[in-house]
VMD Tcl script that builds the backbone (N, CA, C; Angstrom):
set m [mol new atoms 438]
animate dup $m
set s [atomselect $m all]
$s set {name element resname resid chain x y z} {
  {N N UNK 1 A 123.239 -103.699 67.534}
  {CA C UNK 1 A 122.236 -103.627 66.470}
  {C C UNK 1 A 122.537 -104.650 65.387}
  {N N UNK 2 A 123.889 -105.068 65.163}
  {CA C UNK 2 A 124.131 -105.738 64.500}
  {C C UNK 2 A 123.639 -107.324 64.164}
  {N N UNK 3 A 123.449 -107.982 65.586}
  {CA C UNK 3 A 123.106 -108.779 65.554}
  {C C UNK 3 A 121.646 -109.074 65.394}
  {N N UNK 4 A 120.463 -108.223 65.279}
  {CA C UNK 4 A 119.297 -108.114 65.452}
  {C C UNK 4 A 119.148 -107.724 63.520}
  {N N UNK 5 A 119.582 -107.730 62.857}
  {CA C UNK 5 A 119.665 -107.322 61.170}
  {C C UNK 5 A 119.286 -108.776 60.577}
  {N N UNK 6 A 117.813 -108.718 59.859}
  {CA C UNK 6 A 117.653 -109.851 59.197}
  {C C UNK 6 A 117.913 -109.664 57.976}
  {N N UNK 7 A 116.925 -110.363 56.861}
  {CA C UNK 7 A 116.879 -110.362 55.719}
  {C C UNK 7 A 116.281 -109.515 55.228}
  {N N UNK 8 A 114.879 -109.265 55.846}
  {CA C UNK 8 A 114.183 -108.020 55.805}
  {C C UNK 8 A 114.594 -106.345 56.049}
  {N N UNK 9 A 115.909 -106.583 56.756}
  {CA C UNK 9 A 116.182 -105.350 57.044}
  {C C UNK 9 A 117.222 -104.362 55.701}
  {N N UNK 10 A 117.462 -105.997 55.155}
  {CA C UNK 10 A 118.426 -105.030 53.695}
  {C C UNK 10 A 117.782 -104.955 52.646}
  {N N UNK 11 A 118.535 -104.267 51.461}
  {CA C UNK 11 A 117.833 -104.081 50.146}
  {C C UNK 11 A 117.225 -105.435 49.444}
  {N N UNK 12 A 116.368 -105.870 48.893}
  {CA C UNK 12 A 116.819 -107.160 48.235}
  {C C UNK 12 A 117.325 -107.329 47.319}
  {N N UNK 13 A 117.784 -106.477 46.085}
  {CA C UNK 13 A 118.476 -106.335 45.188}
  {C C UNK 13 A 120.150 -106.556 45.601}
  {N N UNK 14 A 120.502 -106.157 46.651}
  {CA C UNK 14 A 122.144 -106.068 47.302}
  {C C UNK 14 A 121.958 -107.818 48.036}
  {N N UNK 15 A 120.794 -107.981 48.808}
  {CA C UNK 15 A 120.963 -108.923 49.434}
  {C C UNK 15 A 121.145 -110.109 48.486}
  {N N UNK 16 A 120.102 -109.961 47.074}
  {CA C UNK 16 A 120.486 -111.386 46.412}
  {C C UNK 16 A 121.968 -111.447 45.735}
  {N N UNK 17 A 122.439 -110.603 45.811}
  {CA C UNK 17 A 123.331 -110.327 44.220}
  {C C UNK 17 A 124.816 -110.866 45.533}
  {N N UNK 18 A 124.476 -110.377 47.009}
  {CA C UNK 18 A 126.063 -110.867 47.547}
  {C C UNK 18 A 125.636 -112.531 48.212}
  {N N UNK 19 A 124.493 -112.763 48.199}
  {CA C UNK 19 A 124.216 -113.958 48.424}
  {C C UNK 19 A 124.355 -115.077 47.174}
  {N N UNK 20 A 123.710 -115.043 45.829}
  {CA C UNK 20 A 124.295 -115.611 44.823}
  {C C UNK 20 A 126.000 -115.605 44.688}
  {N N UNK 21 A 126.826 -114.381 44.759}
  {CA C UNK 21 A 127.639 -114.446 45.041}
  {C C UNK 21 A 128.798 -115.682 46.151}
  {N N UNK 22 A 128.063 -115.346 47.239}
  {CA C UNK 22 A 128.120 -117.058 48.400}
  {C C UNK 22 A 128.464 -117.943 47.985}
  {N N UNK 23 A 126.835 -118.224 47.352}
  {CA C UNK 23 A 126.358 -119.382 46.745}
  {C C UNK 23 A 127.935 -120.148 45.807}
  {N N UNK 24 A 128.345 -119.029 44.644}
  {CA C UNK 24 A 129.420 -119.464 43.959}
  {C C UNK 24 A 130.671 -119.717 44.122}
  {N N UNK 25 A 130.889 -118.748 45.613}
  {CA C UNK 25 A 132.094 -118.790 46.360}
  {C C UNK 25 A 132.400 -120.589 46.880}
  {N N UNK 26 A 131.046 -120.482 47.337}
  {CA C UNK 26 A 131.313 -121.827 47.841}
  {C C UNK 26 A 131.155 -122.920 47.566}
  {N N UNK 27 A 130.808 -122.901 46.110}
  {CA C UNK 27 A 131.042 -124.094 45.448}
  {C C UNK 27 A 130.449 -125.669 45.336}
  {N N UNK 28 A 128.928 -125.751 46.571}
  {CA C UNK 28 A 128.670 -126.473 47.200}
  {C C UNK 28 A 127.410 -126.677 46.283}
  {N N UNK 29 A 126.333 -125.467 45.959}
  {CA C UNK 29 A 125.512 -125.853 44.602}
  {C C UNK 29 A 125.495 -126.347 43.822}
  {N N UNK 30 A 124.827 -127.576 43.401}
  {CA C UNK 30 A 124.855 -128.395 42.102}
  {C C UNK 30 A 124.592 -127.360 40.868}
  {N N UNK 31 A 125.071 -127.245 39.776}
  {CA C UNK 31 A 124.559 -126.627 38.714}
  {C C UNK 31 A 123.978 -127.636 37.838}
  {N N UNK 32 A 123.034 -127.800 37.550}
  {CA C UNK 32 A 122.609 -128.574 35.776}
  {C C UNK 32 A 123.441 -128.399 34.772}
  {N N UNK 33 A 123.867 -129.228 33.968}
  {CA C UNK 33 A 124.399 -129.145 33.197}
  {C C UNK 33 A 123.478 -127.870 31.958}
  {N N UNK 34 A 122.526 -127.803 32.092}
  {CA C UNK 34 A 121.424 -127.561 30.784}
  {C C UNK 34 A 121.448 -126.037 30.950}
  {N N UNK 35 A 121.872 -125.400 32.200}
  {CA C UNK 35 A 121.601 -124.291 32.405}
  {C C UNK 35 A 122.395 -123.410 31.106}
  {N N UNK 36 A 123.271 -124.020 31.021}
  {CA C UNK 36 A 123.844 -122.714 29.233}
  {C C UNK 36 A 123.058 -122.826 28.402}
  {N N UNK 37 A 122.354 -123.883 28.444}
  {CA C UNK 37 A 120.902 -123.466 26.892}
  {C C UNK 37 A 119.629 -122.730 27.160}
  {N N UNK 38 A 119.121 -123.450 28.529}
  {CA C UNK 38 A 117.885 -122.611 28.677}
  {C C UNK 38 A 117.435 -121.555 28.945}
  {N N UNK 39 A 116.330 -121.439 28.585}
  {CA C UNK 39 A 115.408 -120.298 29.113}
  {C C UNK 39 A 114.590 -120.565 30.433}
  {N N UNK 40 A 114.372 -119.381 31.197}
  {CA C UNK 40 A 113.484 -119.289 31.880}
  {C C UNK 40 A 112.437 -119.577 32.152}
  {N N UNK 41 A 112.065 -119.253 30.880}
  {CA C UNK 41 A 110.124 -119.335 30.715}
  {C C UNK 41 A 109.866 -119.489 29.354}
  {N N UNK 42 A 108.661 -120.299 29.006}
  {CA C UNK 42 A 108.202 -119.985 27.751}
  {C C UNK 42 A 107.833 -118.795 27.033}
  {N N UNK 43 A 107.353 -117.687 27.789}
  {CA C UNK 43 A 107.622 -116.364 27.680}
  {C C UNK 43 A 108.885 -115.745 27.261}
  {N N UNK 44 A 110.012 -116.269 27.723}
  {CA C UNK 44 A 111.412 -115.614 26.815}
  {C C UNK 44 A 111.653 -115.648 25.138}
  {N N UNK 45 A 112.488 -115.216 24.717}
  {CA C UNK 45 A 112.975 -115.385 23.545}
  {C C UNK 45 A 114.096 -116.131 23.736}
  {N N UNK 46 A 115.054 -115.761 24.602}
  {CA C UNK 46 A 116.535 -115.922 24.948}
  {C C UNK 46 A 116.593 -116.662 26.066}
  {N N UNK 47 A 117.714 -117.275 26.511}
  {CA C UNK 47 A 118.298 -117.708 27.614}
  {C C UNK 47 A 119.117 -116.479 28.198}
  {N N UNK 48 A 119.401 -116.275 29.597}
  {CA C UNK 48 A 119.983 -115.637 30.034}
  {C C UNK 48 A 121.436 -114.938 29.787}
  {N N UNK 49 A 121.334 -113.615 30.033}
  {CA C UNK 49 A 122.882 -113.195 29.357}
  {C C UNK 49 A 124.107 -113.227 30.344}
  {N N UNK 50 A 123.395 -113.545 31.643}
  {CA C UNK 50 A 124.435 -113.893 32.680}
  {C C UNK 50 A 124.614 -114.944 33.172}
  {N N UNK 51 A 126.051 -115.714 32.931}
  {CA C UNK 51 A 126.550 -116.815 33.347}
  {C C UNK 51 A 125.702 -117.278 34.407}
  {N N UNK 52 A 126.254 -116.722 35.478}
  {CA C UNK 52 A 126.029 -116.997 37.024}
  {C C UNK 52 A 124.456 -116.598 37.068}
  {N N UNK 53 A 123.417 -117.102 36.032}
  {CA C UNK 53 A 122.092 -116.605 36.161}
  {C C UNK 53 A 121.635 -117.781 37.665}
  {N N UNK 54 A 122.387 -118.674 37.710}
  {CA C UNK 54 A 121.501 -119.972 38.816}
  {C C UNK 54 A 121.702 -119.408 40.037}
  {N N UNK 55 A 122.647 -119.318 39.943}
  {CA C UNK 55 A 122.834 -118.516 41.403}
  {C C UNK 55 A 122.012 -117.749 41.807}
  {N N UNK 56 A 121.717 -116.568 41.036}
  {CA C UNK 56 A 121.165 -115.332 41.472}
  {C C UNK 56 A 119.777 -116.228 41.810}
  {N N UNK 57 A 118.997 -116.801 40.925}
  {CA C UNK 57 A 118.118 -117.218 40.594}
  {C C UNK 57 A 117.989 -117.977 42.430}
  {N N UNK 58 A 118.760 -119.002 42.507}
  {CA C UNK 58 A 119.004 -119.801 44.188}
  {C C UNK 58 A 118.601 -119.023 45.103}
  {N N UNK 59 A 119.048 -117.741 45.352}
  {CA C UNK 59 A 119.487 -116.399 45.953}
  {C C UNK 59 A 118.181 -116.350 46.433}
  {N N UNK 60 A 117.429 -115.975 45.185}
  {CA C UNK 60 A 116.802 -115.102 45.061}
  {C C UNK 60 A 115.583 -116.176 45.685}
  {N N UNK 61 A 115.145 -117.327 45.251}
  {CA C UNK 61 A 114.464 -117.954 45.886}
  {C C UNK 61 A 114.474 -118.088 47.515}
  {N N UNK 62 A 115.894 -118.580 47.805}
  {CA C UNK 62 A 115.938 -118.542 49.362}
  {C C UNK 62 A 115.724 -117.368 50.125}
  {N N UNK 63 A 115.621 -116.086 49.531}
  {CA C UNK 63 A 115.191 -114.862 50.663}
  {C C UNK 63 A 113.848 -115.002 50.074}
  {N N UNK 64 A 112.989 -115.574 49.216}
  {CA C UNK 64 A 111.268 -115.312 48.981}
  {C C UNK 64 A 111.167 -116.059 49.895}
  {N N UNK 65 A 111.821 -117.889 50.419}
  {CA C UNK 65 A 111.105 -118.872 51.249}
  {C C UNK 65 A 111.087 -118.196 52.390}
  {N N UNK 66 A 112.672 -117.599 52.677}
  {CA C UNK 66 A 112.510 -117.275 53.897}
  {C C UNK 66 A 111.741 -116.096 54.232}
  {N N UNK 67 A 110.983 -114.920 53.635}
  {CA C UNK 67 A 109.753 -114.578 54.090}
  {C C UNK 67 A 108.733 -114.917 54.353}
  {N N UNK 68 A 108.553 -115.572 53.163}
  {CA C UNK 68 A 107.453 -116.620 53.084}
  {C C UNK 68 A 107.782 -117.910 53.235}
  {N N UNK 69 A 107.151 -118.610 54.197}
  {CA C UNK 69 A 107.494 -120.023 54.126}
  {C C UNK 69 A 106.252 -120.669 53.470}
  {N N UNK 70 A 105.951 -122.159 52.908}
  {CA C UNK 70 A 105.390 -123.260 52.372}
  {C C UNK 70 A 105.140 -122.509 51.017}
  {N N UNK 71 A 106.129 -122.616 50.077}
  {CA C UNK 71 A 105.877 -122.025 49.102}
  {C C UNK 71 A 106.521 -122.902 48.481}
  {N N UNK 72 A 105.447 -123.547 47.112}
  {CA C UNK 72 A 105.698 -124.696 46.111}
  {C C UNK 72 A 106.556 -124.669 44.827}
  {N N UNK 73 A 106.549 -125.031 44.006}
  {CA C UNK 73 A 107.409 -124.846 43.280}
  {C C UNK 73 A 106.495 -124.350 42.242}
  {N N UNK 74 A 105.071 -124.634 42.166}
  {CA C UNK 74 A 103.594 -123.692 41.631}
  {C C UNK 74 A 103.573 -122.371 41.665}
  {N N UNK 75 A 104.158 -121.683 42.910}
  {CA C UNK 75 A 103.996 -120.769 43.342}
  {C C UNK 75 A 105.254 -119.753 43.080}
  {N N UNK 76 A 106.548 -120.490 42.637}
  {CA C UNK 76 A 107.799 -120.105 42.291}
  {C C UNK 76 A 107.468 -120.082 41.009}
  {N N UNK 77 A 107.239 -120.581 40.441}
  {CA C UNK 77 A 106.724 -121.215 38.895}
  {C C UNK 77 A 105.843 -119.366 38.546}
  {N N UNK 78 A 105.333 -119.035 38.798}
  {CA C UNK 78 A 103.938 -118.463 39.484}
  {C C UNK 78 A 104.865 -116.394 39.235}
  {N N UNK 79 A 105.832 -116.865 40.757}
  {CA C UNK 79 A 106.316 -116.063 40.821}
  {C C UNK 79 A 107.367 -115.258 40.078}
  {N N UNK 80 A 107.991 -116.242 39.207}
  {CA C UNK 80 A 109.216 -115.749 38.418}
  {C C UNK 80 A 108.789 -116.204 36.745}
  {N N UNK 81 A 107.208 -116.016 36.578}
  {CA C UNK 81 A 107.058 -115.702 35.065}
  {C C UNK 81 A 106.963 -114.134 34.896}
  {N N UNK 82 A 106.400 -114.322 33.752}
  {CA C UNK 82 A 106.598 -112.769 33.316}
  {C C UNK 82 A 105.586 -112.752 32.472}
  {N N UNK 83 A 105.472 -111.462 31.560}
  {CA C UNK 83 A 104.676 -111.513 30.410}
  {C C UNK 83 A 104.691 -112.065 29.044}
  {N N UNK 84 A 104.017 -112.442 28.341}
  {CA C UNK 84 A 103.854 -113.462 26.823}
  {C C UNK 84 A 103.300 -112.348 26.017}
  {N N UNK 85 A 104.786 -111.931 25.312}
  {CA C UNK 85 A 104.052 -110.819 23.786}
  {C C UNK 85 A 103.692 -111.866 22.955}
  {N N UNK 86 A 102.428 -111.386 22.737}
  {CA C UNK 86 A 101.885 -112.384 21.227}
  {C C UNK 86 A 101.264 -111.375 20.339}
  {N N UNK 87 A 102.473 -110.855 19.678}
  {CA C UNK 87 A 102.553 -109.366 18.660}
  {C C UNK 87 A 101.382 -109.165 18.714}
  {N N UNK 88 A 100.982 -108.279 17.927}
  {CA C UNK 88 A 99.776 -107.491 18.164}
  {C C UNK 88 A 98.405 -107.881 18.829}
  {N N UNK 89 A 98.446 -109.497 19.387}
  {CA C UNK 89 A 97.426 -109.569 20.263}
  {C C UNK 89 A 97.770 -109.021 21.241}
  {N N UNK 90 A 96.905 -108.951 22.609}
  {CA C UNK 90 A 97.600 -108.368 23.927}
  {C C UNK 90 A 98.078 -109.516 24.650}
  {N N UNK 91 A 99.197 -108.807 25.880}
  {CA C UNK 91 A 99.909 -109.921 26.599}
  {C C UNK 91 A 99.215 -110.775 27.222}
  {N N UNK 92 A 99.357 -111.532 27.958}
  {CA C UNK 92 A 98.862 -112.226 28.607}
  {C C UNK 92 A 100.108 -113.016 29.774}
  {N N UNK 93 A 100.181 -113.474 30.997}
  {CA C UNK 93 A 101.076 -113.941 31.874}
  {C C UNK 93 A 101.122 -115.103 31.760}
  {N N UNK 94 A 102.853 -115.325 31.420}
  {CA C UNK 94 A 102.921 -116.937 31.363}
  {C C UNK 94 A 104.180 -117.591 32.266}
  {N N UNK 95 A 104.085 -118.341 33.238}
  {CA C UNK 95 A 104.826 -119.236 34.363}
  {C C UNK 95 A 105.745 -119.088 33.712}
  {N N UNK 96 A 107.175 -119.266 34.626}
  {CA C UNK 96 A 108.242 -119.585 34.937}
  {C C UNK 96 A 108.564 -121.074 34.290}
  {N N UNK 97 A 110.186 -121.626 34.105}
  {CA C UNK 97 A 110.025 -122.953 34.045}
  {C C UNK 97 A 109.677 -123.791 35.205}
  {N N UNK 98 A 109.145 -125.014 35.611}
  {CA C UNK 98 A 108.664 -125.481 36.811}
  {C C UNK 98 A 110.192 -126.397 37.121}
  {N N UNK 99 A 110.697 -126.627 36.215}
  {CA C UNK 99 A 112.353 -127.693 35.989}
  {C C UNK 99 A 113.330 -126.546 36.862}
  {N N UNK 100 A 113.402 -125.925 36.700}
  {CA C UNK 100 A 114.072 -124.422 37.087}
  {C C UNK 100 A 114.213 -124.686 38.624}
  {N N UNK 101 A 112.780 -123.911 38.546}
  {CA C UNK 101 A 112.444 -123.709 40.353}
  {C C UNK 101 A 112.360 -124.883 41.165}
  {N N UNK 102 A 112.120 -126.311 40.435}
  {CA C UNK 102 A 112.528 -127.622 41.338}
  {C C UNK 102 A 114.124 -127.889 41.361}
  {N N UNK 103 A 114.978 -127.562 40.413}
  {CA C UNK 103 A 116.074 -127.969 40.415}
  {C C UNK 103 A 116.607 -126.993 41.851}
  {N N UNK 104 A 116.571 -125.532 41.662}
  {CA C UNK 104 A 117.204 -124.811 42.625}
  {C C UNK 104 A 116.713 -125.365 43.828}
  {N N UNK 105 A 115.766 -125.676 44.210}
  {CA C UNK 105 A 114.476 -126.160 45.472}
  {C C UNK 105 A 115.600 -127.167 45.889}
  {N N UNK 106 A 115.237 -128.240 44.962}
  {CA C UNK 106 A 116.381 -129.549 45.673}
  {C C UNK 106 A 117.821 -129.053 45.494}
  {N N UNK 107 A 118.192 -128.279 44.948}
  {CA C UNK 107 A 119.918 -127.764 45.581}
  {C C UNK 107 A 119.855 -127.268 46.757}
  {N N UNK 108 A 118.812 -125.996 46.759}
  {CA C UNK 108 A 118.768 -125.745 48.343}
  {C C UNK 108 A 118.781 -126.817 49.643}
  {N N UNK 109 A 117.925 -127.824 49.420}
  {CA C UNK 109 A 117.945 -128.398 49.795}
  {C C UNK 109 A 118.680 -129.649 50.860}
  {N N UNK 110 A 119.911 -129.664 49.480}
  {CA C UNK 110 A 120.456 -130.465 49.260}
  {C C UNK 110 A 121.623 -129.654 50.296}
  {N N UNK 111 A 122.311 -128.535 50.395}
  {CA C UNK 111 A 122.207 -127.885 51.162}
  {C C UNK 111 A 122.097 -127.398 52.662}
  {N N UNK 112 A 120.416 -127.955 52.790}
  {CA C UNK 112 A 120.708 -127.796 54.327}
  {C C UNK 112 A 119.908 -126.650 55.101}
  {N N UNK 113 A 119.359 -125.784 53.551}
  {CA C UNK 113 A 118.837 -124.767 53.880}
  {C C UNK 113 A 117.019 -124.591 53.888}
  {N N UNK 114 A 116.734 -125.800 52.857}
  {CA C UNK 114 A 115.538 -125.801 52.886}
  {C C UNK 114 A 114.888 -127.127 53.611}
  {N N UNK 115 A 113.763 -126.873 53.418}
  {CA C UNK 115 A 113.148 -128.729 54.168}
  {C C UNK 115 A 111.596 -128.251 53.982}
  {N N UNK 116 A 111.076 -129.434 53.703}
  {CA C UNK 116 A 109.582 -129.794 53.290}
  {C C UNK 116 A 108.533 -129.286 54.454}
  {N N UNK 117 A 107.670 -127.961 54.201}
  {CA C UNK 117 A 106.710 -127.886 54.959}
  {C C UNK 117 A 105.603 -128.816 55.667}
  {N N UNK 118 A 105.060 -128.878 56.601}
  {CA C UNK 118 A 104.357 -129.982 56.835}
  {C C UNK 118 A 102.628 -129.495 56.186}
  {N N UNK 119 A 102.163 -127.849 56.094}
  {CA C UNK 119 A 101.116 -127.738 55.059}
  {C C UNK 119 A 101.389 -127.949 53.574}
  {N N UNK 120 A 102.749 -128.378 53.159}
  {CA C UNK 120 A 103.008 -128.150 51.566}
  {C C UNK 120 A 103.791 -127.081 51.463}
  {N N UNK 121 A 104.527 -127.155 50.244}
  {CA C UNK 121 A 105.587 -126.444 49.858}
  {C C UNK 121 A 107.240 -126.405 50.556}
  {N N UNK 122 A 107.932 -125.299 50.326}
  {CA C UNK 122 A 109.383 -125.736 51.448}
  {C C UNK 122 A 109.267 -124.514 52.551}
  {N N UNK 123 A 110.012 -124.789 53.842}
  {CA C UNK 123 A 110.106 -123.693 54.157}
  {C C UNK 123 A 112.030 -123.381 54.611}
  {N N UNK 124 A 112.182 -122.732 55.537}
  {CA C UNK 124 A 113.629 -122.313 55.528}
  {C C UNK 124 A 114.070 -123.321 56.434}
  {N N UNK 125 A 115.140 -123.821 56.933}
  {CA C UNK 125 A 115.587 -124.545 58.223}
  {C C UNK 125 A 116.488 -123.162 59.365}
  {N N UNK 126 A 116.337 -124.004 59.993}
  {CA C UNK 126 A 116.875 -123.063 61.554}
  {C C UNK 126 A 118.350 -122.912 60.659}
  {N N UNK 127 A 119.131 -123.678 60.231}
  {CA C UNK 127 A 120.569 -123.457 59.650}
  {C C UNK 127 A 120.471 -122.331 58.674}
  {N N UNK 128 A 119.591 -122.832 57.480}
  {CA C UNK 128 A 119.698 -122.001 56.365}
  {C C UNK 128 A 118.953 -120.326 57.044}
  {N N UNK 129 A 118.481 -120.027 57.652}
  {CA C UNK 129 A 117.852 -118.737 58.720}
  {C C UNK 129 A 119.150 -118.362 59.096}
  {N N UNK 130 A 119.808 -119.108 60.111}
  {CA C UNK 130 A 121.161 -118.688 60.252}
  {C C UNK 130 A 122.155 -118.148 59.005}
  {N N UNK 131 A 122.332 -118.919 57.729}
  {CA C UNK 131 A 122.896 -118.523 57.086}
  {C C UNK 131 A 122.706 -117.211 56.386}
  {N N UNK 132 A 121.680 -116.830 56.034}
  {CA C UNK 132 A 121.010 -115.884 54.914}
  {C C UNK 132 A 120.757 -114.310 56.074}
  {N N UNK 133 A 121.076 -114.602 57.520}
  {CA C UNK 133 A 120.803 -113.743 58.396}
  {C C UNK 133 A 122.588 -113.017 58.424}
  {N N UNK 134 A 123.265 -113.978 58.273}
  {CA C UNK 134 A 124.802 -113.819 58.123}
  {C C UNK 134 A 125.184 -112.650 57.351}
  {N N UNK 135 A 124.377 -113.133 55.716}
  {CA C UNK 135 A 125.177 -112.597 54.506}
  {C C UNK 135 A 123.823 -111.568 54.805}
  {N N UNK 136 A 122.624 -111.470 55.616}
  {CA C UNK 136 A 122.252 -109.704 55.111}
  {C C UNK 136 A 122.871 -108.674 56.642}
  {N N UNK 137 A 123.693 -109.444 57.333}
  {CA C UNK 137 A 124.654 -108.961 58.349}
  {C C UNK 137 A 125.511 -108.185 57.934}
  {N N UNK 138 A 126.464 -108.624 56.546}
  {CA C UNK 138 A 127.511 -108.310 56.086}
  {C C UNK 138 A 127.104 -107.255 54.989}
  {N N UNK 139 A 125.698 -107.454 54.360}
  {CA C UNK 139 A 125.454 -106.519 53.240}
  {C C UNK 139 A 124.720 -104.886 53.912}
  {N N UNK 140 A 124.248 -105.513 55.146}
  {CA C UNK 140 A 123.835 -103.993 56.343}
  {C C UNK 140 A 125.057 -103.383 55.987}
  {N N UNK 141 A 126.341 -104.131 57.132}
  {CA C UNK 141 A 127.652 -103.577 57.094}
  {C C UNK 141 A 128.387 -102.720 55.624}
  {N N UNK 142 A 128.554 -103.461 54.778}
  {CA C UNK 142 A 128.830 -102.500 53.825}
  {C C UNK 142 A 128.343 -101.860 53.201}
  {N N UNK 143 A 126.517 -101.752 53.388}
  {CA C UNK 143 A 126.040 -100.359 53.019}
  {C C UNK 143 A 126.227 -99.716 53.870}
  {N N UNK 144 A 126.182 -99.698 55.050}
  {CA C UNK 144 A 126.836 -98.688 55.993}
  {C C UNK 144 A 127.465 -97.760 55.884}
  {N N UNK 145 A 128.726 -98.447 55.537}
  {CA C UNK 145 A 130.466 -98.340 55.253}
  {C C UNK 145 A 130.475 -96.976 54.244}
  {N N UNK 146 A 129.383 -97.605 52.787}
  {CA C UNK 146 A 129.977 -96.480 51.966}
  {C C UNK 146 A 128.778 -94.911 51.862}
}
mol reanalyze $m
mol bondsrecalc $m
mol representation Tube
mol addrep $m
């Protein structure tokens, strides 16, 4: 059974958090220098309160491509905004940074894991499938365990 366990088959909350994890283990991700100042979105107030926010952030992108494949950086942009309080007017939804979700895109990339759809957007590579099938192998296993 083990070997038949995708990405889909674990939590995604466990799956991103030991996959960002990976990601840092191995040292192979470019980080931006800029990432200790910024924010997310124009929607924030703050920049992130966790160091290792890129990672998760990497993570977290590479199990959306790999459900979904040809997905742009519009659509990441898209996906990881949030809401815009504009005090007592009502909210309204405002994008993600687009710098963000291209930087992680071309790390993935860069990588091994992603590659350019031929309708648009990225999708996963046969390697990076292999990889991300690995680490929700290991995160099955130790929910198992406890």
């Amino acid at each position: 059974m083990a070997g038949g366990i995708t990405v889909k088959d674990v939590h995604a909350k466990a799956f991103v958090a030991a996959y960002a994890a990976h990601l840092k283990r191995s040292g192979k991700l470019e980080i931006p220098a800029w990432t200790e100042y910024a924010k997310t979105g124009s929607h924030k107030e703050q920049s992130p309160n966790d160091p290792d926010w890129f990672y998760v952030r990497a993570a977290s992108v590479a199990r959306h491509i790999y459900i979904r494949g040809g997905v742009g950086i519009g659509a990441l942009s898209k996906r990881y905004g949030g809401s815009k309080r504009r005090g007592s007017r009502p909210n309204h939804h405002a994008d993600a940074s687009t710098n963000v979700a291209r930087k992680v895109v071309q790390g993935l990339e860069k990588l091994g894991l992603l590659e350019k759809h031929t309708d648009g957007g990225r999708k996963i590579t046969s390697a990076g499938q292999r990889d991300l099938d690995r680490i929700a192998v290991q995160v099955a296993k130790a929910n198992a365990s406890e």
